[in-house]
SEFIZA-3560 file (N, C-alpha, C; in Angstrom, 3 decimals):
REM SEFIZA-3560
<numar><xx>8.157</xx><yy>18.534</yy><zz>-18.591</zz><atom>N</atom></numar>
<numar><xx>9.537</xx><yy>18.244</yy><zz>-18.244</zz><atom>CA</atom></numar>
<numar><xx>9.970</xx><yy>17.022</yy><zz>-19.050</zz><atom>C</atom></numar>
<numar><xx>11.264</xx><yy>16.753</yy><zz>-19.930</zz><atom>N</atom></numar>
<numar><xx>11.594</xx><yy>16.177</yy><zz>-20.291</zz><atom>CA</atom></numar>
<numar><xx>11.945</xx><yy>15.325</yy><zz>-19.426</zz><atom>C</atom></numar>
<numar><xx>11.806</xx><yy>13.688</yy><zz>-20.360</zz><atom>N</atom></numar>
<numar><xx>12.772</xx><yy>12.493</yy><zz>-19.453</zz><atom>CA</atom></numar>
<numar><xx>13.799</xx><yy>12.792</yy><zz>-18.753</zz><atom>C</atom></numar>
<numar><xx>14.945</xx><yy>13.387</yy><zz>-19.402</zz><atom>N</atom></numar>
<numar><xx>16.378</xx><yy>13.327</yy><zz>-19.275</zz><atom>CA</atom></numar>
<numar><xx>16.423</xx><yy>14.779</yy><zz>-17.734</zz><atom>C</atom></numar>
<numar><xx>15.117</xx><yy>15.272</yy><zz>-17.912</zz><atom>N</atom></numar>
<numar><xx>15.389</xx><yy>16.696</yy><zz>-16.625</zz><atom>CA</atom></numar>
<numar><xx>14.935</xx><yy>15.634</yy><zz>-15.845</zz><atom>C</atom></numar>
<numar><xx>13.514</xx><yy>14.866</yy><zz>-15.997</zz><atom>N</atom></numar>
<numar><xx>12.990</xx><yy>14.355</yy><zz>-14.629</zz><atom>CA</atom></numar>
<numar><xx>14.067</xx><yy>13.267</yy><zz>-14.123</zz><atom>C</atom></numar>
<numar><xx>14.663</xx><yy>12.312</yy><zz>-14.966</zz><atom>N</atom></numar>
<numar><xx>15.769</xx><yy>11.497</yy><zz>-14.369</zz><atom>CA</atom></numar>
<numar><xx>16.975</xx><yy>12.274</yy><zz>-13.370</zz><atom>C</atom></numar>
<numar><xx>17.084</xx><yy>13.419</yy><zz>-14.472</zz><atom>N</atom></numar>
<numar><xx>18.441</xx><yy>14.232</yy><zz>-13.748</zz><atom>CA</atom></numar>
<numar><xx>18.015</xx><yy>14.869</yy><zz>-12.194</zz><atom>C</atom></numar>
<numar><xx>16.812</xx><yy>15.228</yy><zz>-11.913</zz><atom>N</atom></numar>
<numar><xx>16.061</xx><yy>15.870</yy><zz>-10.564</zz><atom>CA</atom></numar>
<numar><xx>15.732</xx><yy>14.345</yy><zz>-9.996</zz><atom>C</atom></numar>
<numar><xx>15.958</xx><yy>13.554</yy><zz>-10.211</zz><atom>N</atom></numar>
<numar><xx>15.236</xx><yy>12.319</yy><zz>-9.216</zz><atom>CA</atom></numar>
<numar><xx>16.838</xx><yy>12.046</yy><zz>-9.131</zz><atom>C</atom></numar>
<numar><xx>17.519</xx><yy>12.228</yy><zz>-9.598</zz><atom>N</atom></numar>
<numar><xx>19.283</xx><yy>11.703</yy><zz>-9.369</zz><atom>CA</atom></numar>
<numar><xx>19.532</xx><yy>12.811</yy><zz>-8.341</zz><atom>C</atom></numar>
<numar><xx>19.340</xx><yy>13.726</yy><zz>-8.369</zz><atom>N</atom></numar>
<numar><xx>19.679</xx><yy>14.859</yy><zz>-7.143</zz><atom>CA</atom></numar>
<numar><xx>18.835</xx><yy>14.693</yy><zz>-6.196</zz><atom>C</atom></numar>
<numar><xx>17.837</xx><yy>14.632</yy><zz>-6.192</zz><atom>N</atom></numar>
<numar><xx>17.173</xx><yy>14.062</yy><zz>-4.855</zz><atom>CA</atom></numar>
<numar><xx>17.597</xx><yy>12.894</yy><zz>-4.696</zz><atom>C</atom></numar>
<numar><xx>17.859</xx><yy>11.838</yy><zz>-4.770</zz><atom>N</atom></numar>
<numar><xx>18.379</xx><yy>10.436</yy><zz>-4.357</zz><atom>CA</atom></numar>
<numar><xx>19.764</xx><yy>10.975</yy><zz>-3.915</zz><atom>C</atom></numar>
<numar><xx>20.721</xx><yy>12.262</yy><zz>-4.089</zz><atom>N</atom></numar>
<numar><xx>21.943</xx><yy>12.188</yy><zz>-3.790</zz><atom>CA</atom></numar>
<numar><xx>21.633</xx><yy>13.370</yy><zz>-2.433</zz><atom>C</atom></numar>
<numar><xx>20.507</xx><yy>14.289</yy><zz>-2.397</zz><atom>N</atom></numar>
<numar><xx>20.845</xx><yy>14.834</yy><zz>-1.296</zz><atom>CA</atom></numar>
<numar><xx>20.038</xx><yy>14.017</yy><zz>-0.208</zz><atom>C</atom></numar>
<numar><xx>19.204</xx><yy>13.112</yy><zz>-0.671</zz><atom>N</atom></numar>
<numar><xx>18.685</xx><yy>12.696</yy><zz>0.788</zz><atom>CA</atom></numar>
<numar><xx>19.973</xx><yy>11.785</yy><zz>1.159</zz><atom>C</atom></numar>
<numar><xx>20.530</xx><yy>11.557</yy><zz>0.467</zz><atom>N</atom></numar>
<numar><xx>22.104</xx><yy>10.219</yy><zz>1.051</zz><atom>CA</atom></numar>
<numar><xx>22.806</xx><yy>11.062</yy><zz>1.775</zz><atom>C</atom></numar>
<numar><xx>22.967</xx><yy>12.173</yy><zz>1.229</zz><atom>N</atom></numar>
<numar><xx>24.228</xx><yy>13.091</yy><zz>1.809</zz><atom>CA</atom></numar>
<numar><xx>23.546</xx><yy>13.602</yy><zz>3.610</zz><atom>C</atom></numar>
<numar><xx>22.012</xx><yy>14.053</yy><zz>3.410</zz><atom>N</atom></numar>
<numar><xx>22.152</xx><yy>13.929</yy><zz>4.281</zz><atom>CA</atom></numar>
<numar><xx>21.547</xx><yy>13.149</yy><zz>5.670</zz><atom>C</atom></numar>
<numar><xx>21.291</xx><yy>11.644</yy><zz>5.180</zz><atom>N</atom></numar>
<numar><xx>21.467</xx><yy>10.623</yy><zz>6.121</zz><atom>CA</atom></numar>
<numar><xx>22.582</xx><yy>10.421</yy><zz>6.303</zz><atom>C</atom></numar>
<numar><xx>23.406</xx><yy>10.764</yy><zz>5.903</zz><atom>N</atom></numar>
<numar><xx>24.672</xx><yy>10.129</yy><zz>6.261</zz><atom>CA</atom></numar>
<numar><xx>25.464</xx><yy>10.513</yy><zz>6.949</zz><atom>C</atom></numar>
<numar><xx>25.493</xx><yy>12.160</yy><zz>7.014</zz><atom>N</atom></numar>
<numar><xx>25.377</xx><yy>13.161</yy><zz>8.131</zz><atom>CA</atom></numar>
<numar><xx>24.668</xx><yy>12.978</yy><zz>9.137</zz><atom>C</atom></numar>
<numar><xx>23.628</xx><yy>12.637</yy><zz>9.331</zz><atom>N</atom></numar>
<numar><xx>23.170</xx><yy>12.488</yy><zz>10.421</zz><atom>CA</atom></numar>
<numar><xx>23.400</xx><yy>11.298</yy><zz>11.100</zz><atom>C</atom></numar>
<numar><xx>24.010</xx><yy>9.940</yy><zz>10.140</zz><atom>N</atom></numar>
<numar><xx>24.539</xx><yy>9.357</yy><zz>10.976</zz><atom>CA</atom></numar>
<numar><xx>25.538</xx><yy>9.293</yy><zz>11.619</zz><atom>C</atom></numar>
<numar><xx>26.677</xx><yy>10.083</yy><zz>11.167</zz><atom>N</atom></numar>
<numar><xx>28.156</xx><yy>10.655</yy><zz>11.236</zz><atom>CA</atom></numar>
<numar><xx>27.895</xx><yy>11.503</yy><zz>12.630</zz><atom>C</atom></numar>
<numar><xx>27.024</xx><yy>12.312</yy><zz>12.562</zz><atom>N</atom></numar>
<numar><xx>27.097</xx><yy>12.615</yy><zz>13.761</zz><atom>CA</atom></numar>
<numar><xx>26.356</xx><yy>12.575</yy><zz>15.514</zz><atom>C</atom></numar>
<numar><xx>25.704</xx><yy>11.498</yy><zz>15.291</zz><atom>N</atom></numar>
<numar><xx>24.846</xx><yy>10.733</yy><zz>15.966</zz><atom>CA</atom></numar>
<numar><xx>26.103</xx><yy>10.515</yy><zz>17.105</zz><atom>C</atom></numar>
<numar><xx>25.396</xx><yy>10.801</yy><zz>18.129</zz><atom>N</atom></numar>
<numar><xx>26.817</xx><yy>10.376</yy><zz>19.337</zz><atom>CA</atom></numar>
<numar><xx>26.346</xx><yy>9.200</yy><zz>20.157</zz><atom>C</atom></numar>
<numar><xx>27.385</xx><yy>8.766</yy><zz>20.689</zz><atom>N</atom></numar>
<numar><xx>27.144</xx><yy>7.447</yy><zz>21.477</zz><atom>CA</atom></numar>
<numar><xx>26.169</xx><yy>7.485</yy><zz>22.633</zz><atom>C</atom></numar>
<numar><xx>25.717</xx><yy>6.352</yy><zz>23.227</zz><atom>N</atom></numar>
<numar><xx>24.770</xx><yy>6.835</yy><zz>24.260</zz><atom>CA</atom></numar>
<numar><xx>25.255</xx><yy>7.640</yy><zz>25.217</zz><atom>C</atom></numar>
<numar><xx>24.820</xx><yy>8.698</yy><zz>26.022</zz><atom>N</atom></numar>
<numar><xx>25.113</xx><yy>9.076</yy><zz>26.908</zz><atom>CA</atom></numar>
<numar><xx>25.570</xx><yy>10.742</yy><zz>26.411</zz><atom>C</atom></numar>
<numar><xx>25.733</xx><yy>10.367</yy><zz>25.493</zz><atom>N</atom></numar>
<numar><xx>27.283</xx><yy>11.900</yy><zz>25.012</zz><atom>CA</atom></numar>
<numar><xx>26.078</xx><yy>13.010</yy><zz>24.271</zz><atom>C</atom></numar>
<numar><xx>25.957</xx><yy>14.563</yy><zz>24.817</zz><atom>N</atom></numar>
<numar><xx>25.240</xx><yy>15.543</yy><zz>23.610</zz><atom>CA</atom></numar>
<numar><xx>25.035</xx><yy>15.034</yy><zz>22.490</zz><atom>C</atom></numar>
<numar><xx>23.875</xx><yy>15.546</yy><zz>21.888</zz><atom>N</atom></numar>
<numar><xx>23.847</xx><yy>15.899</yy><zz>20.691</zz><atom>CA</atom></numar>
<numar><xx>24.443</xx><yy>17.152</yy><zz>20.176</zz><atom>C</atom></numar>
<numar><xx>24.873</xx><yy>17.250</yy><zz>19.042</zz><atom>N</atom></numar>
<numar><xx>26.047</xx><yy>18.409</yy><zz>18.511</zz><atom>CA</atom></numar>
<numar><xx>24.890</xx><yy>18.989</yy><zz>18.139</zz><atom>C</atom></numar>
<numar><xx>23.592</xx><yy>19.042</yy><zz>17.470</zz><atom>N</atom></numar>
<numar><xx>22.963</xx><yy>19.743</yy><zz>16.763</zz><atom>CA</atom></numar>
<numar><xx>21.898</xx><yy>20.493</yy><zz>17.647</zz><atom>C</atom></numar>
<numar><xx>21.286</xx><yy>21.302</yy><zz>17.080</zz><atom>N</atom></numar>
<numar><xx>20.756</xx><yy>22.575</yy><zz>18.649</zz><atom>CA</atom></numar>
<numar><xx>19.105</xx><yy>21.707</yy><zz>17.671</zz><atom>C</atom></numar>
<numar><xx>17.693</xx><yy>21.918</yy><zz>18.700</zz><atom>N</atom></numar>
<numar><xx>16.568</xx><yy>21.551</yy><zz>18.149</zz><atom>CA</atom></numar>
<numar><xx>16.583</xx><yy>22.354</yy><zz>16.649</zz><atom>C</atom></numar>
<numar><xx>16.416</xx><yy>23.663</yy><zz>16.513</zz><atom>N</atom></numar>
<numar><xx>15.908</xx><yy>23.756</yy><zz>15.540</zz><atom>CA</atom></numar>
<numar><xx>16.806</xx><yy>23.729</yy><zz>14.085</zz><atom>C</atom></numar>
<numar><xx>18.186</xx><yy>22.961</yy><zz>14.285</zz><atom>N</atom></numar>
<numar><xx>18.710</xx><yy>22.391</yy><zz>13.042</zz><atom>CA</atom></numar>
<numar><xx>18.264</xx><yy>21.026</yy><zz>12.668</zz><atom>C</atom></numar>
<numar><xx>17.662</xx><yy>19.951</yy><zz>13.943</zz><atom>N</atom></numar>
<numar><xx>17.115</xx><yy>18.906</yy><zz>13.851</zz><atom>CA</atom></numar>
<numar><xx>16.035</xx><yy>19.019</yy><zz>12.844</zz><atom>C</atom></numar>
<numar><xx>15.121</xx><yy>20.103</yy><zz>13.571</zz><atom>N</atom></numar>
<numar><xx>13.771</xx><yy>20.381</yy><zz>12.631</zz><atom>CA</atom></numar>
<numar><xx>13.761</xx><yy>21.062</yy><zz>11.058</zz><atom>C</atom></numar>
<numar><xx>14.970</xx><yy>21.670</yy><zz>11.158</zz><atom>N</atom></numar>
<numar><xx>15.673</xx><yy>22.054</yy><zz>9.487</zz><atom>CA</atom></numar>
<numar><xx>15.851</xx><yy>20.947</yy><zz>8.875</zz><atom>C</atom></numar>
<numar><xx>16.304</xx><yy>19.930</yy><zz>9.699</zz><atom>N</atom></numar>
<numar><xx>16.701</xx><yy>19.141</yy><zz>8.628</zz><atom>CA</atom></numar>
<numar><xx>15.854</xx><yy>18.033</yy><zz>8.342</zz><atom>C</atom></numar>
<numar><xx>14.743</xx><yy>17.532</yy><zz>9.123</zz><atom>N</atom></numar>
<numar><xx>14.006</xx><yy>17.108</yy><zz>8.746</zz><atom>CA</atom></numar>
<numar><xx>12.498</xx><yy>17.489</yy><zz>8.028</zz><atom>C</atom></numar>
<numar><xx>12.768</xx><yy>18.823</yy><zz>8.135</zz><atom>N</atom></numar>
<numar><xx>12.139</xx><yy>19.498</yy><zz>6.884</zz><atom>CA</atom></numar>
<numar><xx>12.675</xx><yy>19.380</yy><zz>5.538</zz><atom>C</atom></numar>
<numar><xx>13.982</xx><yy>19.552</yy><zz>5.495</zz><atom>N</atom></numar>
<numar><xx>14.723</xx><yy>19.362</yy><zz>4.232</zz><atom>CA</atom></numar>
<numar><xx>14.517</xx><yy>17.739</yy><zz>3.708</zz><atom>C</atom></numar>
<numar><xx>14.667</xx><yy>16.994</yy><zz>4.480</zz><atom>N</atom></numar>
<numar><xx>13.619</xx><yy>14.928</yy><zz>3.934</zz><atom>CA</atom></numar>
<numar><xx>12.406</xx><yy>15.294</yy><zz>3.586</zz><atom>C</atom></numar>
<numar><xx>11.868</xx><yy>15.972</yy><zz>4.398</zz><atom>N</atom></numar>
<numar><xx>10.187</xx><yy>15.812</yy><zz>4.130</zz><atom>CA</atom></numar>
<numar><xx>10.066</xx><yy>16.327</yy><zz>2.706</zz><atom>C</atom></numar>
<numar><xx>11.188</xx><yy>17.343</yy><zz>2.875</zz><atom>N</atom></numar>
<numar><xx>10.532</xx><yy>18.393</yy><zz>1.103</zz><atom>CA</atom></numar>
<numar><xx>11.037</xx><yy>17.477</yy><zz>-0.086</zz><atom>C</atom></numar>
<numar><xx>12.124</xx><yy>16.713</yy><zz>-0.003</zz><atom>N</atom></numar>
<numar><xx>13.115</xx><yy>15.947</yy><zz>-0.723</zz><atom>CA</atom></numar>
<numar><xx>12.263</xx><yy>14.646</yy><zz>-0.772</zz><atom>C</atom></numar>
<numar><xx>11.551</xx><yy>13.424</yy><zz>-0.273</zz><atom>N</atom></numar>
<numar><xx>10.845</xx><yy>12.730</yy><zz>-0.121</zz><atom>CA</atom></numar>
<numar><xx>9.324</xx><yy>13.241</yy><zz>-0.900</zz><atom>C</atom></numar>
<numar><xx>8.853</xx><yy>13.970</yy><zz>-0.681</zz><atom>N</atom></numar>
<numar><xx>7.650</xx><yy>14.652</yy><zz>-1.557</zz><atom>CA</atom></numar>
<numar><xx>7.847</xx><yy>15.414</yy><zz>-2.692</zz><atom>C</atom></numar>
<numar><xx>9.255</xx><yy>15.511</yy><zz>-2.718</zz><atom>N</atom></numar>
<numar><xx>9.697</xx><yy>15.750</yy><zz>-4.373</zz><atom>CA</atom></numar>
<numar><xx>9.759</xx><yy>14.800</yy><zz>-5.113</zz><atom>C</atom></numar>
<numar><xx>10.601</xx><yy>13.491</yy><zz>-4.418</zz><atom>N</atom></numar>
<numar><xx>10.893</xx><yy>12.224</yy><zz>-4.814</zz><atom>CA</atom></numar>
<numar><xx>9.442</xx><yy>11.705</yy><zz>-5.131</zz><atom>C</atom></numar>
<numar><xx>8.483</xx><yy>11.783</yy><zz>-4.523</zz><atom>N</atom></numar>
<numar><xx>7.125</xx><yy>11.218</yy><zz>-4.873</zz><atom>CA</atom></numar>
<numar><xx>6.176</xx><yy>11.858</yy><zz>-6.329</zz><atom>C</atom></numar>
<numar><xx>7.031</xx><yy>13.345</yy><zz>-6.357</zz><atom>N</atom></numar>
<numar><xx>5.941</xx><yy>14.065</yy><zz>-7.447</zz><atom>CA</atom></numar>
<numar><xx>6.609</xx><yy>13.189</yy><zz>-8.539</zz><atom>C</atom></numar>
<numar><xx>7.820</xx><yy>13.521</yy><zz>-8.589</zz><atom>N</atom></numar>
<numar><xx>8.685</xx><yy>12.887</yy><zz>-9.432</zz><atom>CA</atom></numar>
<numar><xx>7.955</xx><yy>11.630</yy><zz>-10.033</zz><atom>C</atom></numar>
<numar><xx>8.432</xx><yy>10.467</yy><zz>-9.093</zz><atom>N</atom></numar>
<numar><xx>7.589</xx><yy>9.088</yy><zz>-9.382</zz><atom>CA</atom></numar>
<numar><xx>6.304</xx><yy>9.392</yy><zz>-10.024</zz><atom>C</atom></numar>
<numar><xx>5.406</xx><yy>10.339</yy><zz>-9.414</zz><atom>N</atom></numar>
<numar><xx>4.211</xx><yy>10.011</yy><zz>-10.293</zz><atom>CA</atom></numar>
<numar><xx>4.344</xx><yy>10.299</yy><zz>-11.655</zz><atom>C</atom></numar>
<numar><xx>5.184</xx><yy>11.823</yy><zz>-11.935</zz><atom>N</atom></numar>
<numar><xx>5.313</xx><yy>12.385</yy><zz>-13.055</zz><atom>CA</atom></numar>
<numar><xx>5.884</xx><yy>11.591</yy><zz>-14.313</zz><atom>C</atom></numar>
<numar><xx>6.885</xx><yy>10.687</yy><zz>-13.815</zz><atom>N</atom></numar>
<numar><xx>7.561</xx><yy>9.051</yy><zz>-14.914</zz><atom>CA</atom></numar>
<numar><xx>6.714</xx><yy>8.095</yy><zz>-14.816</zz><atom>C</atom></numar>
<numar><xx>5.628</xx><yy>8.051</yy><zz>-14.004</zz><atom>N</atom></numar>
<numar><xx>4.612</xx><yy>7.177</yy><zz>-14.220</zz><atom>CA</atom></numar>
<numar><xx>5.431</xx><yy>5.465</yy><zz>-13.423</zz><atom>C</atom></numar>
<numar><xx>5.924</xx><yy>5.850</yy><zz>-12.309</zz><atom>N</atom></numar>
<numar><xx>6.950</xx><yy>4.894</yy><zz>-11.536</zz><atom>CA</atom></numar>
<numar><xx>5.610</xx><yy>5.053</yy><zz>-10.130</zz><atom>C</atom></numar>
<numar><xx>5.316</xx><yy>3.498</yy><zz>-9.702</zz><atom>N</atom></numar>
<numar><xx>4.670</xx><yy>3.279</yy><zz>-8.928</zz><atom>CA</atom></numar>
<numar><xx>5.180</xx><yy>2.419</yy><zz>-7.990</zz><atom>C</atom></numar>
<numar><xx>6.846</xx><yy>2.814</yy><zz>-8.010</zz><atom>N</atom></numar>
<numar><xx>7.802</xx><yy>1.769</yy><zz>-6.778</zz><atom>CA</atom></numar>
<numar><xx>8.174</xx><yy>2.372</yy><zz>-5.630</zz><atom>C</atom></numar>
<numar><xx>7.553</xx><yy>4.407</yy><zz>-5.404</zz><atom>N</atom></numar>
<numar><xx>7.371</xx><yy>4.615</yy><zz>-4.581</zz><atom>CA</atom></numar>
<numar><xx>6.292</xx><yy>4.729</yy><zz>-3.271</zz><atom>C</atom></numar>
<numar><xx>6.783</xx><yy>3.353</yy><zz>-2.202</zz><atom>N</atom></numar>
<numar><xx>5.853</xx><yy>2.575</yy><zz>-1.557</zz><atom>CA</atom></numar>
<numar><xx>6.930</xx><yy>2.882</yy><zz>-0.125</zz><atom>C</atom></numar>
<numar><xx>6.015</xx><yy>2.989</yy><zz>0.782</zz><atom>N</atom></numar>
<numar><xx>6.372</xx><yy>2.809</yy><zz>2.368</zz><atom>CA</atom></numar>
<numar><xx>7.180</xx><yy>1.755</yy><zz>2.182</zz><atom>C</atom></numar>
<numar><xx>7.968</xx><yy>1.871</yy><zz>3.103</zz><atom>N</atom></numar>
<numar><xx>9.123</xx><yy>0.757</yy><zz>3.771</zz><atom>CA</atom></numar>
<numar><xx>8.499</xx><yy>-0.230</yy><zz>4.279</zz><atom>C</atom></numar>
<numar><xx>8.695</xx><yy>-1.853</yy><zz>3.983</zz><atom>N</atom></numar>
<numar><xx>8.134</xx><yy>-2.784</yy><zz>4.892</zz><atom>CA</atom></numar>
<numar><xx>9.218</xx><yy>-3.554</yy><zz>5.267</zz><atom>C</atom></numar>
<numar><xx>8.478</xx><yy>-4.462</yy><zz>6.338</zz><atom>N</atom></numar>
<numar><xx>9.756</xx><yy>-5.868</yy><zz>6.639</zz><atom>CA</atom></numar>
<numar><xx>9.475</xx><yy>-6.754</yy><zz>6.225</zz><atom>C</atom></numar>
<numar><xx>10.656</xx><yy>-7.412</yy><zz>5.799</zz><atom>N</atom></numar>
<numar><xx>10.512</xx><yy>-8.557</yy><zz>4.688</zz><atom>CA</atom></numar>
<numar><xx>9.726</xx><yy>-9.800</yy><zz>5.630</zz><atom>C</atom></numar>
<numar><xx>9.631</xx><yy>-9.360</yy><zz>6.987</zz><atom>N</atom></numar>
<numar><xx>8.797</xx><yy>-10.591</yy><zz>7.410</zz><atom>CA</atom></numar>
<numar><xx>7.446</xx><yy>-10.134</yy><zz>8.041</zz><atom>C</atom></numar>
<numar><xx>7.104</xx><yy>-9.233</yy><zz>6.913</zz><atom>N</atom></numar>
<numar><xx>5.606</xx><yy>-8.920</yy><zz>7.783</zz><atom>CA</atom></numar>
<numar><xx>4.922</xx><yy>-9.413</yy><zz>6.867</zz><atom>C</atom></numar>
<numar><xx>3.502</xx><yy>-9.612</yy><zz>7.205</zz><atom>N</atom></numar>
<numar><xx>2.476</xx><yy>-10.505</yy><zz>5.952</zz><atom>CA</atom></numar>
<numar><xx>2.345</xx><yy>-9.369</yy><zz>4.607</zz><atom>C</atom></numar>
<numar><xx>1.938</xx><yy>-9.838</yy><zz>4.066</zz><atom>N</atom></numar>
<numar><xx>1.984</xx><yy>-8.959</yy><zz>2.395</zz><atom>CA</atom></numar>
<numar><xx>0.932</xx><yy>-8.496</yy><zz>1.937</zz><atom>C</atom></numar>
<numar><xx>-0.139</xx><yy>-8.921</yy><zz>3.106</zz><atom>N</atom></numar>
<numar><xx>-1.745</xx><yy>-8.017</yy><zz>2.857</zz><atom>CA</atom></numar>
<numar><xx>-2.371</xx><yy>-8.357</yy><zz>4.340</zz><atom>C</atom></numar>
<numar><xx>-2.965</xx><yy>-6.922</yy><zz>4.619</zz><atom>N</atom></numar>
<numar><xx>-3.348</xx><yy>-7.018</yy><zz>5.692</zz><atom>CA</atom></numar>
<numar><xx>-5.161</xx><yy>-7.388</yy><zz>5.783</zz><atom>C</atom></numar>
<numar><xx>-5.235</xx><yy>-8.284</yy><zz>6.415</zz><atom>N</atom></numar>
<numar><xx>-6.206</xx><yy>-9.199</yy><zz>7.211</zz><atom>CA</atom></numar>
<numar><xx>-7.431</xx><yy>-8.254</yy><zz>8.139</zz><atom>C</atom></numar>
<numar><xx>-8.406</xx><yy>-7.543</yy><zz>7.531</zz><atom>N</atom></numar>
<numar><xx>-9.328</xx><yy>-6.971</yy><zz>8.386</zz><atom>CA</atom></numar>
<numar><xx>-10.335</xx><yy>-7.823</yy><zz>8.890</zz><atom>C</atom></numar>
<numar><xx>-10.655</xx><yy>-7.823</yy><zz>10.333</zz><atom>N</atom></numar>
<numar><xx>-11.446</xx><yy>-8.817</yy><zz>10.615</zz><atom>CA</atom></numar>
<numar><xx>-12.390</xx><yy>-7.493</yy><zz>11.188</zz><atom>C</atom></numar>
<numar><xx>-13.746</xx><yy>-7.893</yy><zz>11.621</zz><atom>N</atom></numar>
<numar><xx>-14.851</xx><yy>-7.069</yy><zz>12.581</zz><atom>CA</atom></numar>
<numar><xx>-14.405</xx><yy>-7.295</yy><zz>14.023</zz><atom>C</atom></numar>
<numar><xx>-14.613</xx><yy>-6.559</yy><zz>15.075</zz><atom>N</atom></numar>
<numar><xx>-14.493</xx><yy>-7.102</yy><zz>15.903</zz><atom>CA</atom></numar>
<numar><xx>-16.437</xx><yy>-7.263</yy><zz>16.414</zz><atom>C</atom></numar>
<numar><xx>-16.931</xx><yy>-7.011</yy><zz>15.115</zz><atom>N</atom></numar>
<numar><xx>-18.532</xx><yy>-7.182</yy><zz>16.052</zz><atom>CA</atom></numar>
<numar><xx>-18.903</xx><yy>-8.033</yy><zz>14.931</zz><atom>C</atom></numar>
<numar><xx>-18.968</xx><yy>-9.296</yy><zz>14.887</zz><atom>N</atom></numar>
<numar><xx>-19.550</xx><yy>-10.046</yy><zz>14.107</zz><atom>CA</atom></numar>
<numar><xx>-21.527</xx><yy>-10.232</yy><zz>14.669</zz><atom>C</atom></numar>
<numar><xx>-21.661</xx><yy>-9.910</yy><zz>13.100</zz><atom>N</atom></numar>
<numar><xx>-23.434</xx><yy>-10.419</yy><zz>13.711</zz><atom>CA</atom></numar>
<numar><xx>-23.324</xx><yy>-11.901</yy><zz>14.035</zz><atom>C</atom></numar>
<numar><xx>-24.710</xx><yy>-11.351</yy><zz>15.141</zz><atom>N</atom></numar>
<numar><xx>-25.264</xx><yy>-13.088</yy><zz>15.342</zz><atom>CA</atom></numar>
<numar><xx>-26.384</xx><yy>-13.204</yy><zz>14.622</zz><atom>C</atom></numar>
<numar><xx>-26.400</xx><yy>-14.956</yy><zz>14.361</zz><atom>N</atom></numar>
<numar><xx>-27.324</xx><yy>-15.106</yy><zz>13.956</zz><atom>CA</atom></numar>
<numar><xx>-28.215</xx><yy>-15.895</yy><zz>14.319</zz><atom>C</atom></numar>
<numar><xx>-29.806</xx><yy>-15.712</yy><zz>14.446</zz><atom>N</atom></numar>
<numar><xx>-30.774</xx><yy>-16.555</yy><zz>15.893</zz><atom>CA</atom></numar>
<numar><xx>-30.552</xx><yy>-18.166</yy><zz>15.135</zz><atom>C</atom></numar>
<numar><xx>-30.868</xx><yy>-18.825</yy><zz>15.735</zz><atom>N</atom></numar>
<numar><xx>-30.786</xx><yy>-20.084</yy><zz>15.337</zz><atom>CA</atom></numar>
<numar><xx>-32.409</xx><yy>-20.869</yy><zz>15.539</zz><atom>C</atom></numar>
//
């Protein structure tokens, strides 16, 4: 696949996963009020992220782009800290 296809398919996936978060936030109802959408359009459509997100990833690998990384918070530590919880003893 050429540059200019893999840019152009990572530009369409970046535009349908927007289109449809944005839908789903549009129609997100206030507390209390139905949901408009029946279960198995929920599960359509989060099949349709999952497939769009793991496209977005083949993609990245295929341009050799390693900035697709899990979401963090900017205030969580930046490497995680494994400790044992069974430390040996040692006789003295």
């Amino acid at each position: 696949m050429s540059s200019d296809d893999l840019a152009k398919e990572q530009h369409i996936m970046v535009v349908m996963r927007r289109v449809l978060t944005t839908v789903i936030r549009e129609i997100t109802p206030q507390p209390g009020e139905k949901y408009p959408l029946s279960e198995e359009t929920v599960q359509d459509i989060k099949m349709c992220l999952g497939l769009i997100v793991a496209r977005e990833r083949e993609l990245a690998v295929e341009s050799g782009d390693t900035s697709m990384e899990r979401p963090y918070y900017t205030d969580e530590p930046a490497a995680a800290q494994i400790s044992s919880l069974y430390e040996k003893k040692t006789e003295h």
